[in-house]
N, C-alpha and C positions, 0 to 999 in steps of 0.2 A: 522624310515622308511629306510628299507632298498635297496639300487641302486642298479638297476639289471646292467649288463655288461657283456661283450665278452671277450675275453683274445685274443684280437689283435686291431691293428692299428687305427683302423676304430671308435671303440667304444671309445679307449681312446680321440679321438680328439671331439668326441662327448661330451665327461664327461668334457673335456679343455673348450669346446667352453659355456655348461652349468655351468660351475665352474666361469669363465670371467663373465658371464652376474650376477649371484647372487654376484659376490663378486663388480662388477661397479656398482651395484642396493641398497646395502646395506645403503652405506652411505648417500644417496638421503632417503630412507624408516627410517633412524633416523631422516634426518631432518625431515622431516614429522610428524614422529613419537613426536620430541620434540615441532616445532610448532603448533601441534594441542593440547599436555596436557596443553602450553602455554595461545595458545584462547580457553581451556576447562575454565581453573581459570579465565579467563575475564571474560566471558558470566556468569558464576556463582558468580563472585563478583557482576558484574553490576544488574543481578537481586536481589539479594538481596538488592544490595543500593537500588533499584526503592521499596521494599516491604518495607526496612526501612523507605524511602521519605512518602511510603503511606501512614506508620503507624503515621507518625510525625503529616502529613497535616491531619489525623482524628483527633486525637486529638488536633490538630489547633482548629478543627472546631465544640470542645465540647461545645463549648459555644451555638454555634447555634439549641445544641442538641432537643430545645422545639419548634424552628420553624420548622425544620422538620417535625414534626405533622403537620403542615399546608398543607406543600407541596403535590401536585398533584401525587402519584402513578404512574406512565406509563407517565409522561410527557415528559422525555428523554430516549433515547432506540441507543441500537448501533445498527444501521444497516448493515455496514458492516465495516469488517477490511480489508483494503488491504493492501496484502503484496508484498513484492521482495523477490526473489532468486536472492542470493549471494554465489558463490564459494567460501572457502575457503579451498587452499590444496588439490582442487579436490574436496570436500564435500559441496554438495547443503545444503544451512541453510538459516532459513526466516530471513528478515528483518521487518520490520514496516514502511510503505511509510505512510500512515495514517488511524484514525480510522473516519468512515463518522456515525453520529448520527441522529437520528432522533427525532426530537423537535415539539410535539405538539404546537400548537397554543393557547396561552394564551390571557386573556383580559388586558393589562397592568394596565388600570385602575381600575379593578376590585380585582386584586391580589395585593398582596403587591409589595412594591420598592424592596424587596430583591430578588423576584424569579429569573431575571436575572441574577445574584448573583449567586443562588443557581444553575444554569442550568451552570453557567459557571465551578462552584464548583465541582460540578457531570462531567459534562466533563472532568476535569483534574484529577482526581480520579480514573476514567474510565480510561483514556490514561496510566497514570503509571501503573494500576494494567493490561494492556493488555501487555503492555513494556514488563515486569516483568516475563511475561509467555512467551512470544518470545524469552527472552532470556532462561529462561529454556531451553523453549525447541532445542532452538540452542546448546547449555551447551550440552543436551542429545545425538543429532545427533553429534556431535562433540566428544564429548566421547567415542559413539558407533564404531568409523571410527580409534579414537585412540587404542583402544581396540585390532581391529582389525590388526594395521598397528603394534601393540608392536607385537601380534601372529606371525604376518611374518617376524617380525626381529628377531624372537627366533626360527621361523624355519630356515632362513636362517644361523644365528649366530651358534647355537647349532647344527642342526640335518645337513640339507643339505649341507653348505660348508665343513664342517669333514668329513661328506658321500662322498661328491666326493673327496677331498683328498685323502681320503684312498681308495678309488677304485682305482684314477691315480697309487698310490705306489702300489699298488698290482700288475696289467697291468705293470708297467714299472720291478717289481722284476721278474715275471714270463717271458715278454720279452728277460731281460737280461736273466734270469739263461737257455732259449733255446737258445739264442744265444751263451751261454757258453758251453752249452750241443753237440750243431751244431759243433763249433770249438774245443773242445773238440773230439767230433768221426769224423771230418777232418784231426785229428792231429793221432788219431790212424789208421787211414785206410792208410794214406800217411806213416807213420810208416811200418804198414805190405806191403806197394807195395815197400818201399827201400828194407826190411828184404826179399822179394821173388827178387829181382832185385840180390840184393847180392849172395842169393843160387843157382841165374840160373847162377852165373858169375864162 
């Protein structure tokens, strides 16, 4: 990306005053930059634990595998999941306040002793395996933000703070060398008014 500029005063305090803001910006946009790949690896460990927990507690409950058959179809159902929005870093990401289920009504005497059992069983099966995707998808938002924030510290690292450095040194070479050029044909002109002072004497 190349900096456009002026070759006077004006534009270099401009390129100074943008040079100050990315280079006091930079080191905040690391932190960022590194506390977010930080809580990327959380959100992606902790889902995973909650997939491992799932996988455990099913086969917990291989045993029960023949009652199942028994059980009711559409007897528990999620009705809704509500969530929170949570900041971090700037980045909006869900949380999990809780999942609300919907529990047909059974005949307790009619069904076996275990169905409550099983309703509670499904509940917590349910809760992990929705966890698990919250945090996914926080993992994602969360990546997506780092992604972005690594982009602007490579624009600013690489392209833009060397961009304006080298613009200021350019403005300040060409400054000087007119100011050298000025003093320079001051130095001759004062020259030829002695060398004509002398011949008029």
């Amino acid at each position: 990306m190349a900096i456009k500029f002026q070759y006077n005063k004006t534009s270099l305090n401009e390129l100074n005053k943008q040079l100050k803001v990315r280079l006091r910006t930079l080191p905040t946009l690391k932190n960022k930059e590194s506390a977010l790949r930080l809580e990327v690896k959380r959100a992606k460990k902790r889902s995973d634990d909650l997939l491992e927990l799932l996988s455990s507690k099913l086969k917990e409950y291989d045993y029960l595998a023949g009652l199942w058959n028994e059980f009711e179809p559409g007897l528990i159902s999620v009705k809704d999941v509500v969530l929170e929005t949570v900041k971090f870093a700037g980045v909006k990401t869900p949380e999990l306040k809780e999942v609300i289920y919907e529990v047909k009504e059974f005949d307790l005497f009619r069904k076996p002793l275990w169905y409550t059992d099983g309703v509670k069983i499904l509940k917590d099966l349910a809760q992990i395996g929705i966890e698990s995707e919250i945090y996914t998808e926080k993992a994602r938002l969360l990546d997506f933000s780092r992604k972005k924030t690594t982009q602007k510290v490579n624009l600013y690292e690489k392209v833009q703070i060397p961009g304006y450095q080298e613009a200021i040194r350019k403005i300040k070479r060409y400054m000087e060398d007119e100011e050298n050029l000025s003093k320079a044909s001051q130095k001759i002109v004062k020259t030829r008014h002695q060398q004509e002072e002398e011949e008029e004497l």
